[in-house]
C-alpha positions as CSV (number, residue, x, y, z in Angstrom):
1,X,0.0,0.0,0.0
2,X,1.7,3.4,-1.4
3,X,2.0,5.6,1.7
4,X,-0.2,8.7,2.3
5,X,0.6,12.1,1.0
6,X,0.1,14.7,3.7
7,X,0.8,17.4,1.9
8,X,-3.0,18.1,1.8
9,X,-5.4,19.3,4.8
10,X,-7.4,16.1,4.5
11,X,-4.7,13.4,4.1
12,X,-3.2,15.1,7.4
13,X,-6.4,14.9,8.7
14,X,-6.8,11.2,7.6
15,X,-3.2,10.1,8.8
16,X,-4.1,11.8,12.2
17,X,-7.1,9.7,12.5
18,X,-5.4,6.3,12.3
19,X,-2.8,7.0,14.8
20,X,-5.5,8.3,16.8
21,X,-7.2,5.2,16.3
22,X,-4.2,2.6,16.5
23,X,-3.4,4.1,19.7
24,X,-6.6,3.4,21.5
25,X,-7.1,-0.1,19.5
26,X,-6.8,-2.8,22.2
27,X,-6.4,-0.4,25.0
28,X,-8.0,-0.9,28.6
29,X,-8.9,2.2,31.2
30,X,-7.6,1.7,34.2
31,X,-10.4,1.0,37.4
32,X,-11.1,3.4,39.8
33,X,-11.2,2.4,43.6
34,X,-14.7,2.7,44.1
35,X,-17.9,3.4,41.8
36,X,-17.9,6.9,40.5
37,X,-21.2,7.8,39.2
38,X,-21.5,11.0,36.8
39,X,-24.9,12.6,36.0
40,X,-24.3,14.3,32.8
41,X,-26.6,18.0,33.0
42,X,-27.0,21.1,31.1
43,X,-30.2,22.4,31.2
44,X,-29.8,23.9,27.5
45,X,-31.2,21.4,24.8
46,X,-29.2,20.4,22.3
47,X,-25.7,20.3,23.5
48,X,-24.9,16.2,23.3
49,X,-26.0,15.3,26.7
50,X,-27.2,12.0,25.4
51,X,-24.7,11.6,23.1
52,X,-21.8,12.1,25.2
53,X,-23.5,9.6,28.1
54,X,-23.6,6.9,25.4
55,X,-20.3,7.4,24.0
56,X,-18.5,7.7,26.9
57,X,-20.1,5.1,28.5
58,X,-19.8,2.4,25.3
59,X,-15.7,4.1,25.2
60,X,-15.6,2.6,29.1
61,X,-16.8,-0.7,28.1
62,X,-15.2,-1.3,25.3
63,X,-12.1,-0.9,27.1
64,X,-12.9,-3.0,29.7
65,X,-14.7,-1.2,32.7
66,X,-17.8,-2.2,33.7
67,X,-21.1,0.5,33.0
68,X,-24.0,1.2,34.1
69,X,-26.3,3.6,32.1
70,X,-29.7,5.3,33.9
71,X,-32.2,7.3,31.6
72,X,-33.9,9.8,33.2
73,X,-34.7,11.5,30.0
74,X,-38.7,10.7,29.2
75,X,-37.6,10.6,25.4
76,X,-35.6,7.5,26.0
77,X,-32.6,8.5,23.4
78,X,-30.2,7.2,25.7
79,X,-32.1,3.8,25.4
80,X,-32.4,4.1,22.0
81,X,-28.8,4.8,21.4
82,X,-27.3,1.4,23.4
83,X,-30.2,-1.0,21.9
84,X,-32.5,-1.0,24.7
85,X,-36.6,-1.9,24.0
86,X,-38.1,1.4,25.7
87,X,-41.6,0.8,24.9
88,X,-44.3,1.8,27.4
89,X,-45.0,-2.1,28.3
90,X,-41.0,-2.2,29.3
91,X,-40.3,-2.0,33.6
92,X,-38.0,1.3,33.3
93,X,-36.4,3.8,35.6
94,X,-40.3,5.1,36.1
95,X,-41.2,2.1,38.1
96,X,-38.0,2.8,40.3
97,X,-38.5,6.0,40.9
98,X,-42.7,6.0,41.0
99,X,-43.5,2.6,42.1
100,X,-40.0,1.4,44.6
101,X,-39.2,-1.2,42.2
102,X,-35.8,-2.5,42.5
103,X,-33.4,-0.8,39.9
104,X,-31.9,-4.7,39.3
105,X,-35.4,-5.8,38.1
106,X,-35.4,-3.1,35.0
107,X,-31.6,-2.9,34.5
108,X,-31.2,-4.4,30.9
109,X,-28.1,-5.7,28.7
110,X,-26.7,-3.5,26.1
111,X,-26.8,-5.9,22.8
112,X,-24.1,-4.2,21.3
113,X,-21.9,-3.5,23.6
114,X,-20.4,-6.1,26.3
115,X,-19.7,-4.8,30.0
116,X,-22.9,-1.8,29.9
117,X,-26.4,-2.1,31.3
118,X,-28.8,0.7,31.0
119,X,-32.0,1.2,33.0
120,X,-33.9,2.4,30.6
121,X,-36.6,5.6,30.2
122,X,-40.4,5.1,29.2
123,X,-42.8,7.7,28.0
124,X,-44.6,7.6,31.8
125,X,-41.5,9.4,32.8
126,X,-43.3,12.3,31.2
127,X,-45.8,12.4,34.0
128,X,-42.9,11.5,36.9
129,X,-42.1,15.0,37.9
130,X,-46.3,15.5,39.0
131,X,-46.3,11.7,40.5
132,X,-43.0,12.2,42.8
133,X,-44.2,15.7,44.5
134,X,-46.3,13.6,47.1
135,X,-43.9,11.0,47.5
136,X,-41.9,10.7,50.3
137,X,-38.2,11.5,50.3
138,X,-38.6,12.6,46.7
139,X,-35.7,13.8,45.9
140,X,-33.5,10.7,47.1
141,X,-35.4,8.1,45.6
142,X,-33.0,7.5,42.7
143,X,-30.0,7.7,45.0
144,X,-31.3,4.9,47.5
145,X,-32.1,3.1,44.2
146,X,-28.8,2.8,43.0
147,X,-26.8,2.5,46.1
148,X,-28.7,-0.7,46.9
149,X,-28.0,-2.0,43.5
150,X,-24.5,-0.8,43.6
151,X,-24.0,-2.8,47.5
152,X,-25.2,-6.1,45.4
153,X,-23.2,-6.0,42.9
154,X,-20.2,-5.4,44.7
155,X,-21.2,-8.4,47.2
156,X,-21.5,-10.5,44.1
157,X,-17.8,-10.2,42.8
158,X,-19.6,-7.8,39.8
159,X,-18.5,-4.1,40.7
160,X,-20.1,-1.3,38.6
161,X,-16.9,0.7,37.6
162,X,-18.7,3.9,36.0
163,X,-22.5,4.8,36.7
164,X,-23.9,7.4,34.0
165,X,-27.0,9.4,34.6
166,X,-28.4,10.8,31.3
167,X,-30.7,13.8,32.2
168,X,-33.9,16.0,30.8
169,X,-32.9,19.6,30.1
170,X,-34.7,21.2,33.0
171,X,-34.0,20.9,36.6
172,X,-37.4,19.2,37.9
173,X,-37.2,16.4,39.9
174,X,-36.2,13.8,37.5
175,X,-32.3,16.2,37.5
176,X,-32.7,16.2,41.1
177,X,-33.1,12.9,41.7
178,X,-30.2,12.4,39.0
179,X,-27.8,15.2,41.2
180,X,-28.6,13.6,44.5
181,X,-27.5,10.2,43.2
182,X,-24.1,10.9,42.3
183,X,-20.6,13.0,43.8
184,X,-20.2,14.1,40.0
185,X,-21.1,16.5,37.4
186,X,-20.2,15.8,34.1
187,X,-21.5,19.0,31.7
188,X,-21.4,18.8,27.8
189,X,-20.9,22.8,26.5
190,X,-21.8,23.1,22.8
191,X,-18.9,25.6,21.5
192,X,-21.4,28.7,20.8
193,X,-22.4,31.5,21.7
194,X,-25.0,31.4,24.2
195,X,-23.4,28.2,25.8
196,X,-21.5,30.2,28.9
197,X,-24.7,32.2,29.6
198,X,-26.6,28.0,30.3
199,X,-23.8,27.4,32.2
200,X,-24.1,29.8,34.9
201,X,-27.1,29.3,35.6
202,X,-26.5,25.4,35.8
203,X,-23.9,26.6,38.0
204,X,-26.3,28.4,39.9
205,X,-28.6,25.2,40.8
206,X,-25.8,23.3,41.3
207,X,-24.9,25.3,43.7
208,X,-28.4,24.8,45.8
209,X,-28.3,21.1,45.5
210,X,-25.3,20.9,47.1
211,X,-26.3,23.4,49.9
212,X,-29.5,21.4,50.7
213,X,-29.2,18.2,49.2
214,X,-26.2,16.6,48.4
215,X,-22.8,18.2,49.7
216,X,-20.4,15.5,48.2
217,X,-21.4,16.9,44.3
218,X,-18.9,18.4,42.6
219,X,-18.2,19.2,39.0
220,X,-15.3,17.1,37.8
221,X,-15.6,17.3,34.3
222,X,-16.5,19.6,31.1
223,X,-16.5,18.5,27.6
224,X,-16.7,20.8,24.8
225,X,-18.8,19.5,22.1
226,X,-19.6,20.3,18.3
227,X,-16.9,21.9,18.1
228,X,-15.4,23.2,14.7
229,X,-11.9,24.2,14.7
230,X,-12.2,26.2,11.5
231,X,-14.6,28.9,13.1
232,X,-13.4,31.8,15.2
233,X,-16.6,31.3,17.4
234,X,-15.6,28.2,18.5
235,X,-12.1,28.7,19.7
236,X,-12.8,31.7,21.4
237,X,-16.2,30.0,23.5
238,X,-13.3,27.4,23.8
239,X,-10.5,29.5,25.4
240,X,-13.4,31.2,27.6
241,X,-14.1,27.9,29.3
242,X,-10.9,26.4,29.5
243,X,-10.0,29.8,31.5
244,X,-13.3,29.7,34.1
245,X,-12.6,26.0,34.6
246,X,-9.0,25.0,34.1
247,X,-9.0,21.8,35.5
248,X,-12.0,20.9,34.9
249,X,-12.6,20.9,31.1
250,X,-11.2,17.4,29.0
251,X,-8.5,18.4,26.4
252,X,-10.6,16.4,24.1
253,X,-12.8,18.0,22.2
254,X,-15.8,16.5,20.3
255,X,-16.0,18.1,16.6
256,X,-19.3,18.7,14.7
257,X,-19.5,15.1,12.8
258,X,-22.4,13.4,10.7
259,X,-21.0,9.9,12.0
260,X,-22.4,10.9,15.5
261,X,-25.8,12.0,14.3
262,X,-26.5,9.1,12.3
263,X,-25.8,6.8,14.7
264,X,-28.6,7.0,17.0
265,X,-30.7,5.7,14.0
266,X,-29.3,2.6,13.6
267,X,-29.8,2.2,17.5
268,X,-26.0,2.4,18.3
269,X,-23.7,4.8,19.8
270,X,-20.9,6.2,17.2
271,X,-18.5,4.0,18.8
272,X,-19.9,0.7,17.5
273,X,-20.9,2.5,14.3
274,X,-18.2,3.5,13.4
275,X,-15.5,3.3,15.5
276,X,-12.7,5.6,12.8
277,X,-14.5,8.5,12.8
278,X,-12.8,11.6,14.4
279,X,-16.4,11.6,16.6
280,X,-15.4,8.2,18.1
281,X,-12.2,8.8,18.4
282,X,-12.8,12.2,20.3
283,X,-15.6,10.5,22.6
284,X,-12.9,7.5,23.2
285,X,-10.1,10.1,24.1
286,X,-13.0,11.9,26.5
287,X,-13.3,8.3,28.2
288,X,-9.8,7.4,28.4
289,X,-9.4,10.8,30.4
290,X,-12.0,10.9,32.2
291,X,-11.2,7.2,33.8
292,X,-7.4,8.4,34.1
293,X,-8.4,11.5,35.7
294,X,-10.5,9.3,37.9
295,X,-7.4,7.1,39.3
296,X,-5.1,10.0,39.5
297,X,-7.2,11.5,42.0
């Protein structure tokens, strides 16, 4: 095979891609020392929550860590995304969270992808946020959920490594429950220009759940998606965020790429579709650092 000329912008690009990719073929993350679970917020639409919960958490187990995806998002894209039948006949994070059922007994096997389970999201969780106001402890039913699932798995020799919480873009109950459940925030920021004005006031209700609710939250990580090098727009929203959170936000960035939006419609994340692309390989780099981060302290 004659070798590559990369005297031009896309043959660079392409040679960049496979040494990308034949560094993270065959590669396992390293395990953290206990289960770290991430809820992945922004309450702006549109900014890859889904898409980055999916990615990351198929990046995870396809290098060997064992996953655990919840959808709290009544549209069910997360579940649609790993494989996972959704329909409204389907036991699903509603029945958890409305009806105490255990989160083992709706927890489901990601066909595609070895080493992730997903508890998936019905169209009744449409109708949660009204249901859960008269419930008792409201706000920590998720939480209990998934510690008691987490405390049998780990007595079974079958530790959860990473536990990703996919939310709805609002902060109702359904986020709250998602916040109070984990010690992490994980928050996607599309490169534009209203994305710093969302963030502060995600910041904001952050903030107040950690106040009343949940002291251990923290945000550990932010990931800059759709982002395309070639406009000013997006380097500059970039260089804003990295400066406002310097350890915070991933060096990987996740460009603008059709690959990642066509995905979803086969029913898998971009990382089984096609693994190659430069959207997988950013979403794989995102994981890699995110579970290195997480063993480095």
């Amino acid at each position: 095979m004659p070798e590559l000329d990369e005297s031009t912008p896309l043959a660079a690009e392409i040679m960049r891609d496979s040494n990308r990719l034949r560094r993270m073929d065959g590669k396992n993350f390293p395990k953290p020392e206990s289960t770290r679970v991430l809820t992945v917020a922004n309450q702006k639409g549109g900014v890859g929550k889904t898409t980055t919960t999916v990615n990351i958490a198929a990046a995870m187990a396809g290098a060997g860590l064992s996953v655990l995806v919840i959808d709290t998002d009544p549209q069910g894209n997360a579940s649609t995304a790993l494989g996972i039948p959704h329909n409204p006949e389907v036991d699903s994070i509603y029945d958890v969270l409305v009806s105490d059922f255990e989160l083992a007994d709706v927890v489901q096997q990601s066909p595609e992808i070895d080493n992730l389970v997903c508890a998936p999201a019905t169209i009744h969780l449409a109708g949660a946020e009204i249901e859960l106001v008269s419930l008792v402890a409201r706000e920590q039913r998720l939480s209990r959920a998934l510690d008691t699932y987490l405390s049998a798995r780990e007595e079974a020799g079958s530790r959860v490594d990473y536990v990703l919480i996919d939310c709805p873009p609002s902060l109702g109950l359904l986020t709250v429950n998602a916040f109070v459940a984990a010690k992490e925030v994980l928050i996607p920021i599309q490169c534009e220009y209203y994305a710093l004005e969302g963030l502060s006031q995600l910041l904001n209700n952050i903030s107040l759940i950690q106040k009343h609710l949940n002291p251990q939250l923290s945000i550990s990580t932010i990931l800059l998606t759709m982002y395309d090098g070639r406009t000013n727009l997006s380097a500059q929203v970039a260089a804003e965020v990295r400066e406002h959170f310097p350890n915070e936000v991933l060096r990987a960035a996740v460009p603008r790429s059709v690959r990642i939006s066509e995905a979803p419609s086969y029913s898998q994340t971009v990382i089984t579709y096609d693994r190659s692309s430069s959207g997988a390989l950013s979403y794989l780099e995102a994981a890699e650092e995110i579970a290195e981060r997480g063993t480095n302290g």
